[in-house]
N, C-alpha and C positions, 0 to 999 in steps of 0.2 A: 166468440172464440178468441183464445187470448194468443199473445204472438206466439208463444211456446209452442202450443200447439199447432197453432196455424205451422210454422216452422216444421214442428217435426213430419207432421200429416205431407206437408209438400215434398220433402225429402225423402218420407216415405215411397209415397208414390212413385216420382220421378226416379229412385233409385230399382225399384219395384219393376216398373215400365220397363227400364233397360235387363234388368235380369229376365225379365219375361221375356224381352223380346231376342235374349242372346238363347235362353235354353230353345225357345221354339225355334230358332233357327239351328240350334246345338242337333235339333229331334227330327228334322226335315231332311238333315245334312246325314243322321242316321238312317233312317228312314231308310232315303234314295240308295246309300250305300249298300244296306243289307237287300233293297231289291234289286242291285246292282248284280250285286254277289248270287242272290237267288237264282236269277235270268244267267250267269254265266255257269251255273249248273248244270241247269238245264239246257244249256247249248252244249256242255262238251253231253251229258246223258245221251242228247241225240243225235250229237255225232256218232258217239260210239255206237249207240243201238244201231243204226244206219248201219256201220260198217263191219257191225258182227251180222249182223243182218244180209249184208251183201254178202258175206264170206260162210255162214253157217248151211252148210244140209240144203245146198240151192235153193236159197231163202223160203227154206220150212219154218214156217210161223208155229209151228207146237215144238220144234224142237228150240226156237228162239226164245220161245215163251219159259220154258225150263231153262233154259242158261241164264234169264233176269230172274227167274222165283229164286233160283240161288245163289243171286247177288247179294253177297252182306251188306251194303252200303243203299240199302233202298228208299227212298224218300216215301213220304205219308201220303198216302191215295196216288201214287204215281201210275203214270199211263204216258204210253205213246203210239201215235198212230203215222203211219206210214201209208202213202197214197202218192199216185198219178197225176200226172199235172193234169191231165179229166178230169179228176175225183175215183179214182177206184182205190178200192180198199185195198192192200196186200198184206199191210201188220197192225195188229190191235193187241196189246199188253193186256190191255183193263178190260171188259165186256161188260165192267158194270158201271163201269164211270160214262157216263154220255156227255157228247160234245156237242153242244147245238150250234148251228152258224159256221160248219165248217167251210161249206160253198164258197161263205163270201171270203174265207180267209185264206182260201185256194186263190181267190182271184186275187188277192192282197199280193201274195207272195210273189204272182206274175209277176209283178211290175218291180220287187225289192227281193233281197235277197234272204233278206230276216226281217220279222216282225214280234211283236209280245201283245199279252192278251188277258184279261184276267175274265174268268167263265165264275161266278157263285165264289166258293173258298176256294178256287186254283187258279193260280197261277202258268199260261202257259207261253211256252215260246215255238215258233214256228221259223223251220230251213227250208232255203229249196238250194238241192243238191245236187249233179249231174253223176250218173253210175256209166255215161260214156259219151260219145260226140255230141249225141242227140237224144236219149233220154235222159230227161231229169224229174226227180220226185220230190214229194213234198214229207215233212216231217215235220211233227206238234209231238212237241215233252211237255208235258205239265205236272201239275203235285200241288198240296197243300202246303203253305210257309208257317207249316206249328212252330218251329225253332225260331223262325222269326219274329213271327207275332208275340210268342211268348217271351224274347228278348226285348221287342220295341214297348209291350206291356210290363216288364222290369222296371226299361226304364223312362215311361212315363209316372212309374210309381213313384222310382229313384226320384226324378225330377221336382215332380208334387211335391213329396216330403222334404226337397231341398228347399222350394221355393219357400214354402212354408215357415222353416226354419231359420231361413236367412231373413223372410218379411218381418218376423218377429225380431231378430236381429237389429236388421234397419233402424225398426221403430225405437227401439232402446239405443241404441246409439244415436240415434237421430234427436231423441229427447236428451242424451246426458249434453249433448254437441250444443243444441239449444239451448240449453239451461247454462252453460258455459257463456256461451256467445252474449247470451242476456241477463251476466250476474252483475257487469259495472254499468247495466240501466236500471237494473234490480237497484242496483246503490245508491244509483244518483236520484231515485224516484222517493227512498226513503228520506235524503240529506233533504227533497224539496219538500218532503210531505215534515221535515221536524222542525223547518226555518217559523221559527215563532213570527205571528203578526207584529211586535215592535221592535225586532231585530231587523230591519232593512240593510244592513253593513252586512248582514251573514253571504259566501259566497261560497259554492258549489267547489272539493277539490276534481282533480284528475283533469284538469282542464289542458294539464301540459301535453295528454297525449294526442297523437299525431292520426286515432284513427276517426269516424265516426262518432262515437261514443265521448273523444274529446271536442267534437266540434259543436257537439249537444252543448255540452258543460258550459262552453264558453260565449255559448251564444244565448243560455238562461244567464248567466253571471252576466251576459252585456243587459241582458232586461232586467234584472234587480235592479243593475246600476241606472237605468233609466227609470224605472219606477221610482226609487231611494231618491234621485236629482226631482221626479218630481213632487213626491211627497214631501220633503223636503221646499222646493218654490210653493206648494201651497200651502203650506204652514204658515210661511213667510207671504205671502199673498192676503192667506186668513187678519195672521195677526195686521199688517201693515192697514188693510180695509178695514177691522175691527177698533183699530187706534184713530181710525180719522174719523170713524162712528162716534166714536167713544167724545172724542174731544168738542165737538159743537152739541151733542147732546148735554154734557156734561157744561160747557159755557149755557146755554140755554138756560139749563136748572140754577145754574148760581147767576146767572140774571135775573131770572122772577123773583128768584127768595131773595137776593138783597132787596129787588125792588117793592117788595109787601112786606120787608120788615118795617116802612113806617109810609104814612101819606108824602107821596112827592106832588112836584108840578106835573103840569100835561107836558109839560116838555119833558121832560125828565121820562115820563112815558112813555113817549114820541119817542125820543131817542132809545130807550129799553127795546123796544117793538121794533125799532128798521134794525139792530143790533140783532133781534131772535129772526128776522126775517130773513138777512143773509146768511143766519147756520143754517135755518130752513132750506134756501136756496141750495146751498152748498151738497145738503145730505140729498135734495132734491137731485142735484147734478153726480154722484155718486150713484144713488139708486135705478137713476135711467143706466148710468155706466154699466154696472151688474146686471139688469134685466136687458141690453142688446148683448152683454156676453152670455149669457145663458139662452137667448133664441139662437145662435149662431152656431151652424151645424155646417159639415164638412158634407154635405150633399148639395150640389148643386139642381136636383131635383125637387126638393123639397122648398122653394122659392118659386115665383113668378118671375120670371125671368122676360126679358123683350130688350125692344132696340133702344140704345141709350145714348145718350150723347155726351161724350164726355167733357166737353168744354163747357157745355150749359150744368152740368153735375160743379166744375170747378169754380164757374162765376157766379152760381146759389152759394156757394162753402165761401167764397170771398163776400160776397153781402152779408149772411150771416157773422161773420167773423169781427166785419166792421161797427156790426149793430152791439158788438159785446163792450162791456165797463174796461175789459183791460185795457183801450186802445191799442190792437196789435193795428198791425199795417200792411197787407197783405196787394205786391203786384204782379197781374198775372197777365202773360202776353204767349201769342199761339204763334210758333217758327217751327218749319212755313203753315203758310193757313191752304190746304187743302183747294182743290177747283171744284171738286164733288165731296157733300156732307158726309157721304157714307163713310167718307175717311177718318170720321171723328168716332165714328159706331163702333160701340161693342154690344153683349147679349149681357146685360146683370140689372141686377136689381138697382131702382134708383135710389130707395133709403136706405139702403146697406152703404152702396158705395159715395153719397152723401155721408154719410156717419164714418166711414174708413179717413175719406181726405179732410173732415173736419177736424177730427183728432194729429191727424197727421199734421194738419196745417197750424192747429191750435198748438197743437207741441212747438215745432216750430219757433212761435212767435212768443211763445212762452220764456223758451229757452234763448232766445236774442238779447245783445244788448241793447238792440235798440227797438226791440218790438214789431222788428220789420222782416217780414219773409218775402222770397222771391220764386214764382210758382212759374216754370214754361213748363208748355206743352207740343213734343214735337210729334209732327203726326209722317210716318213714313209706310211703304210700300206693305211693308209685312208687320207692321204694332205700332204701337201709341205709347209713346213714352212720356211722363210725368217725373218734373227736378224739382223738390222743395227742397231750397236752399236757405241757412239763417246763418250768419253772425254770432257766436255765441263763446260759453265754455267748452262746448265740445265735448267731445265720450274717447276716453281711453280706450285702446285695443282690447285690451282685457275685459271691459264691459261691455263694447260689442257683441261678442258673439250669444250674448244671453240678454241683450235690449228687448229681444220681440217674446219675453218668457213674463206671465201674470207674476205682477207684484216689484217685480227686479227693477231697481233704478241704480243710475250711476253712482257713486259714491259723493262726486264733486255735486251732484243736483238734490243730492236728499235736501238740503233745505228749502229749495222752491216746491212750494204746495203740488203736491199730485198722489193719484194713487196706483200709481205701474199698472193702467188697464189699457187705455188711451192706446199705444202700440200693438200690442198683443191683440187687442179686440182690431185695430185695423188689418194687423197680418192676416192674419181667420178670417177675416171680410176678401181678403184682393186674393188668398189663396183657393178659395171656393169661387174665383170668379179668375180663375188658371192664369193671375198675373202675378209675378215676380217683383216681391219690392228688398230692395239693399240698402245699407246705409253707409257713410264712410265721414270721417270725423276727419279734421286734424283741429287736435283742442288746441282752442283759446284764439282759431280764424274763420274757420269755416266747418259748416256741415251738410252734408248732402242725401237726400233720400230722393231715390228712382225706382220708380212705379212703371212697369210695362205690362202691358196686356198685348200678348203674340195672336197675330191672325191665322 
């Protein structure tokens, strides 16, 4: 069901509920009223009959009888019965209307003064009356409520055919209301559905407004805008990895073919072959690059995870490091060193987080003038904190905040060989293992990256 409807269907209802539930209280409130009105009828009838009764023919009940036959004002199957506070009979209107259960209604009246009663279709009411110090008698007027019923039967018709009327009401209103309410999602559903695939610059209008409907717009228009940034870095990611492909495949190929345009030495061979060996290498060291960022997933369930040690993770990445042709020079020292080893533990993976600070450390010392990084490691009460520091050119403020983005290199570094993975693939590594790494420049002294893992 679609929101319009859902919309209208719920306003239907709700508004529905409350109409239903004002008329049935509008019909209840009538109801009591006209039996209200009924019962005070029938209380003055039997007052009066009583006291014409007291006062007629030393209450001759056939001469009584004739003075109500020719009362104009007679209600439908009326009867009243006059009786002893015993139960004896003295006056009976009706002979043919029977009243069962009188006994116990004699005894009713003992104790009150008035009671009401409804016998089959009548309605009646019962007095007890005193005719002098010490006798007092009992009186039941009753009668059918045709004018009643046939008024509260009007107007539960009335009502029906109101509800009715106004239900259908609701709904049409309910639907133009909705359809209103939902014609600038209607709009902005169409602007999303006509934003062509190589238009990423297209943006949503109506964003200025201040209700829901603008909060939408603006918060699709901040996801373009972050989709656009990233399709855009990976253009630029593609092409920049695709150019460093390009370029040692392409040396490769014009090494062989000069070198079998004519018989050379075995040196000359020698030297062709360690020349194709280290483009080999090279494209070798790119392609591991690209297949640990393609395993590298933001679940940290989907890893084996266990206890790690993180100083032994740093003094394998310093061995390593040492073993490389660049000659970097990496020194690492632990302040303070812990009294219990658990202080150096975290729970992550050990070739993940081997690959995160090799890259980290290898940048680094890449980026040095002197080839030399400085790695501590402080180990405190609540995290483990890691400082690679180097000596180098340094990173602009401006190229900050896009260092840990595939492919982005600073501007002053594009001429030292790299291919913008190295960071990026180690952020995605310490952030699936809930550590926080920062970096902070000032070019052309010093640079600093802090890696913490919180306990």
């Amino acid at each position: 069901m679609k929101i319009r409807e859902r919309l209208t269907l719920q306003f239907t209802i709700l508004v529905s509920a409350l109409l239903l539930i004002s008329a049935s209280i509008l019909y209840v409130f009538s109801e009591r009223t006209a039996s209200n009105y009924f019962d005070n009828l029938l209380k003055k009838r039997a007052e009066t009959t009583f006291s014409q009764w007291l006062i007629v023919a030393q209450r001759d009940s056939s001469e009584m009888k004739l003075i109500e036959s020719n009362r104009s004002s007679r209600l439908p199957a009326e009867k009243t019965l006059i009786l002893s506070e015993s139960g004896k009979l003295f006056y009976n209107s009706n002979d043919t209307i029977d009243l069962p259960g009188i006994s116990d209604k004699i005894a009713e009246l003992k104790n009150k003064e008035i009671t009401s009663f409804i016998v089959g279709s009548h309605r009646y009411i019962g007095l007890k009356k005193m005719s002098g110090p010490e006798e007092s008698f009992m009186i039941f007027s009753g009668a059918r409520p045709d004018e009643n019923s046939k008024w509260l039967l009007q107007l539960r018709f009335l009502m029906v055919a109101i509800f009715v009327m106004m239900l259908a009401i609701i709904a049409l209103t309910g639907w133009i209301f909705a359809s209103r309410a939902l014609k600038p999602l209607k709009k902005t559903i169409r602007e999303v559905q006509a934003i062509p695939a190589t238009d990423l610059k297209h943006r949503l209008g109506g964003a200025e407004s201040v209700d829901e409907i603008g909060e939408l717009v603006r918060i699709i228009n901040d996801l373009l805008s972050r989709i656009e940034n990233s399709v855009n870095l990976q253009k630029t990611f593609v092409a920049n990895v695709s150019h460093e492909i390009k370029n040692p495949v392409t040396k490769i190929i014009s090494q062989i073919e000069v070198t079998l345009l004519r018989e050379r030495d075995p040196d000359v061979y020698k030297e062709t072959l360690q020349s194709v060996l280290e483009d080999i290498r090279e494209m070798n060291l790119l392609t591991q690059s690209l297949l640990d960022l393609s395993i590298v997933r933001h679940d940290p369930a989907s890893y084996n995870f266990m206890a790690v040690r993180v100083d032994e993770i740093l003094w394998e990445v310093r061995d390593r490091i040492h073993e490389l042709p660049a000659g970097y020079r990496v020194d690492f020292a632990i302040l303070p060193v812990p009294d219990d080893e658990r202080g150096m533990m975290i729970s992550g993976n050990p070739y993940l987080l081997r690959t995160a600070f090799q890259n980290l450390i290898e940048n680094a010392g890449k980026y040095s003038f002197d080839k030399f990084v400085d790695v501590v490691m402080s180990c405190m009460p609540n995290c483990i904190e890691v400082v690679i520091t180097n000596q180098g050119p340094g990173i602009q403020e401006s190229d900050l905040k896009n260092i840990f983005e595939f492919g982005i290199r600073a501007d002053k570094l594009k001429s030292t060989k790299g291919y913008g993975i190295g960071l990026p693939l180690a952020d995605r590594i310490l952030k699936i293992h809930n550590a926080q790494i920062k970096m902070e420049s000032d070019p052309g002294i010093v640079t600093k990256v802090t890696v913490t893992f919180n306990f």
